[in-house]
SEPA-915901 format. One line per field, with one value per residue: residue number from 1; x negated, y negated, z negated of N, C-alpha, C in turn; residue in one letter. Coordinates in Angstrom, 3 decimals. Each point is the difference from the previous one (the first is absolute). Layout:
N
resi: [NUM ...];
n.X: [X ...];
n.Y: [Y ...];
n.Z: [Z ...];
ca.X: [X ...];
ca.Y: [Y ...];
ca.Z: [Z ...];
c.X: [X ...];
c.Y: [Y ...];
c.Z: [Z ...];
resn: [A ...];
***
This chain:
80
resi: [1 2 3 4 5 6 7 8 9 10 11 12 13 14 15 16 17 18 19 20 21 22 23 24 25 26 27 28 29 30 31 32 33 34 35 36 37 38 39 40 41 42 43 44 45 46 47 48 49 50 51 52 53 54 55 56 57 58 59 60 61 62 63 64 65 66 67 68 69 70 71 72 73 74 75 76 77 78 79 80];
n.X: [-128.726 1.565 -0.124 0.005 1.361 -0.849 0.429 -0.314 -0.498 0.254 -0.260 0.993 0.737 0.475 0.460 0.671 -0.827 -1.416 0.255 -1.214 -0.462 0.440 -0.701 0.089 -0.882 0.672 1.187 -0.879 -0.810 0.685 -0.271 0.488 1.086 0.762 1.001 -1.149 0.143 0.550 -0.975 0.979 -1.228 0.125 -0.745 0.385 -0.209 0.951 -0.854 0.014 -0.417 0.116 1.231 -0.577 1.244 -1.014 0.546 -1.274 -0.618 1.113 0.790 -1.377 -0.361 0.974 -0.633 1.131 -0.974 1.112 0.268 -0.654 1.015 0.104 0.541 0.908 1.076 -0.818 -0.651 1.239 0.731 -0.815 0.143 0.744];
n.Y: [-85.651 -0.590 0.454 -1.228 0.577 -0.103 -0.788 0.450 -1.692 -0.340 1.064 -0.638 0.647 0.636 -0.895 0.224 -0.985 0.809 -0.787 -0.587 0.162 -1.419 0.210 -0.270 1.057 0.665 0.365 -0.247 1.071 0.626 -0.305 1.442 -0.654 0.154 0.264 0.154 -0.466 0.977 -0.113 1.249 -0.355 0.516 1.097 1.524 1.015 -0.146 -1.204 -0.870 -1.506 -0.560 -0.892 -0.855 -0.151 -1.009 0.230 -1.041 1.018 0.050 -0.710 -0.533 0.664 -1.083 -1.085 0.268 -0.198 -0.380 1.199 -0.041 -0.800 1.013 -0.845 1.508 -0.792 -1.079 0.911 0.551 -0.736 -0.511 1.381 -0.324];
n.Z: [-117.434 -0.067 0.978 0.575 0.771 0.898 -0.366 -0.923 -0.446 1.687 -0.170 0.208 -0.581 0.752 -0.426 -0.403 -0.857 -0.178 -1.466 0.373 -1.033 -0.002 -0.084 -1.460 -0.128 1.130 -0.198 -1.186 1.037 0.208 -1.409 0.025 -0.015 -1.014 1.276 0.439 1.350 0.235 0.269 0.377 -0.034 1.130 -0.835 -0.226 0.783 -0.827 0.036 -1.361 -0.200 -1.535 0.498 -1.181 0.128 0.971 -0.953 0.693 0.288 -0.524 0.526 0.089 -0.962 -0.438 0.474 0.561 0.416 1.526 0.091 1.014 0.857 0.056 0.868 -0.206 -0.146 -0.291 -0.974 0.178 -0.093 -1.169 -0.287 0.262];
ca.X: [0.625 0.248 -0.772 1.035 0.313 0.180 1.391 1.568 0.340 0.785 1.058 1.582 1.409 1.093 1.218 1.425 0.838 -1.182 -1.025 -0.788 -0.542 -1.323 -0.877 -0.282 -1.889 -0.240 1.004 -0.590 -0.633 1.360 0.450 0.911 1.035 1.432 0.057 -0.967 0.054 -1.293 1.150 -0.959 -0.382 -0.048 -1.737 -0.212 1.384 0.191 -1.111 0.429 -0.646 0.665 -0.746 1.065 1.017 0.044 1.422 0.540 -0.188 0.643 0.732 -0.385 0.289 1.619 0.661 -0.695 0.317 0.566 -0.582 0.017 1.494 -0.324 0.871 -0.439 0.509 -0.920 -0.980 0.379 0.084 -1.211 -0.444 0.926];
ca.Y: [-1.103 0.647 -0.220 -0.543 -0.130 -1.735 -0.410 1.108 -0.474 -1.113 0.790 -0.062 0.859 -0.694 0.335 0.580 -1.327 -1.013 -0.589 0.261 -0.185 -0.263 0.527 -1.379 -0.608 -0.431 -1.379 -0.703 -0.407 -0.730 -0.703 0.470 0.091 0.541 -0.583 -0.157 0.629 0.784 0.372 1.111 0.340 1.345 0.170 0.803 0.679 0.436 -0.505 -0.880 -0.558 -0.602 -1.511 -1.129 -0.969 -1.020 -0.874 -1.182 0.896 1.345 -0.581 0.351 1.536 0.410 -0.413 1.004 -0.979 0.952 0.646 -0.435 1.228 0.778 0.100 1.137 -0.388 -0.405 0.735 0.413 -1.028 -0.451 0.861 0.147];
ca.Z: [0.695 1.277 1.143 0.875 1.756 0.763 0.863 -0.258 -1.614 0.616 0.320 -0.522 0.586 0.677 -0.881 0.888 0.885 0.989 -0.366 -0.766 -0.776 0.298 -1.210 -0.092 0.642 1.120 -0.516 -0.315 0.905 0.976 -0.863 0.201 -0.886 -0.226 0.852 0.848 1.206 0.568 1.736 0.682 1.247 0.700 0.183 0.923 0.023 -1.550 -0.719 0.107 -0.418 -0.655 -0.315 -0.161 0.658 -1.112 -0.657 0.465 1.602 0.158 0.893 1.142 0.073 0.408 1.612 1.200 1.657 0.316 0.920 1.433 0.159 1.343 0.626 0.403 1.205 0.937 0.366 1.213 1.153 0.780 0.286 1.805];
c.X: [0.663 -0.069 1.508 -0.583 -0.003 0.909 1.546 0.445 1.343 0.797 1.610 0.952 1.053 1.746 1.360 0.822 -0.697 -0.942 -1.299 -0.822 -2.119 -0.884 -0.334 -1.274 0.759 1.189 -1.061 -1.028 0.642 1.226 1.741 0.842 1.467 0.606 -0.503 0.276 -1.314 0.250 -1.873 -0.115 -0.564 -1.528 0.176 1.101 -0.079 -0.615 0.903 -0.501 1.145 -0.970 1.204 0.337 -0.030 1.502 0.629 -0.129 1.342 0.740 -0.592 -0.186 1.067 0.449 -0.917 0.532 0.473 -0.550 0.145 0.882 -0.956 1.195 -0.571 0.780 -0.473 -1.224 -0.201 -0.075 -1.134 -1.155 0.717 -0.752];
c.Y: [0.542 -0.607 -0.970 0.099 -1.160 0.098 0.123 -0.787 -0.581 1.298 0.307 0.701 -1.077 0.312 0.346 -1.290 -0.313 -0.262 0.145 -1.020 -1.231 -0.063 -1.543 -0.742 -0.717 -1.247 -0.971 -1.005 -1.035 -0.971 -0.382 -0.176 0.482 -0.962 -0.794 0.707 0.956 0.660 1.118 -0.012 0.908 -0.657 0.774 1.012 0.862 -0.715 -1.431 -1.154 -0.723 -1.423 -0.759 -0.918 -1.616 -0.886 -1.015 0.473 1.035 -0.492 0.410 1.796 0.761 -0.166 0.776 -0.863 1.025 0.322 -0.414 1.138 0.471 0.182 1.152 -0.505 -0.540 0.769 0.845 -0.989 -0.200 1.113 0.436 -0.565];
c.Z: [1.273 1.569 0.565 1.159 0.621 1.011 -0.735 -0.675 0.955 0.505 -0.525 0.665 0.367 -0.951 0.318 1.096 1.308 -0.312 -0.607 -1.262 0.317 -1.324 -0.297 0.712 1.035 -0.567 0.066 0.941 0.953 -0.369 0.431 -1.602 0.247 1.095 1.076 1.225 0.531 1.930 0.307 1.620 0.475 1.014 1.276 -0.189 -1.425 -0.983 0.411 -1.184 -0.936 -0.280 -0.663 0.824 -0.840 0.708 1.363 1.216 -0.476 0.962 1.418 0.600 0.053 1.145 1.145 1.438 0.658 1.329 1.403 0.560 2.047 0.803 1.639 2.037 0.628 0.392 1.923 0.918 0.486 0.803 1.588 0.569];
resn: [X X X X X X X X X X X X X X X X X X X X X X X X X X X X X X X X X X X X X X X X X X X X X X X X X X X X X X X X X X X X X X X X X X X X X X X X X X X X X X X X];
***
């Protein structure tokens, strides 16, 4: 009988496009289908977490509120 490596079964190459390959188990777990949103989040530096995108929240992950503008001209003034 031959001996399996733990860990190695979720291990996938990366393809000329990018992409990688989700092994159905996990598809399945995550009850992930053919067009289904998936959005990676960044765990730690190089390590990053894959979650499904549910459908009626994608809107809200698209919109990005805008940033608070730092007006650098007044900074001085008030410093005189």
């Amino acid at each position: 009988m031959a001996k399996k490596k733990l860990g190695t079964d979720n291990i996938r190459p990366v393809n000329p496009n990018g992409g990688i390959v989700i092994p159905k188990s996990i598809r399945e777990d995550m009850d992930l289908e053919t067009g289904d949103m998936v959005k990676l989040v960044r765990f730690a530096k190089g390590q990053y977490v894959i979650a499904k995108v549910d459908p009626d929240k994608l809107n809200e992950l698209l919109t990005i509120d805008s940033l608070p503008v730092y007006d650098a001209s007044n900074s001085s003034k008030e410093n005189e």
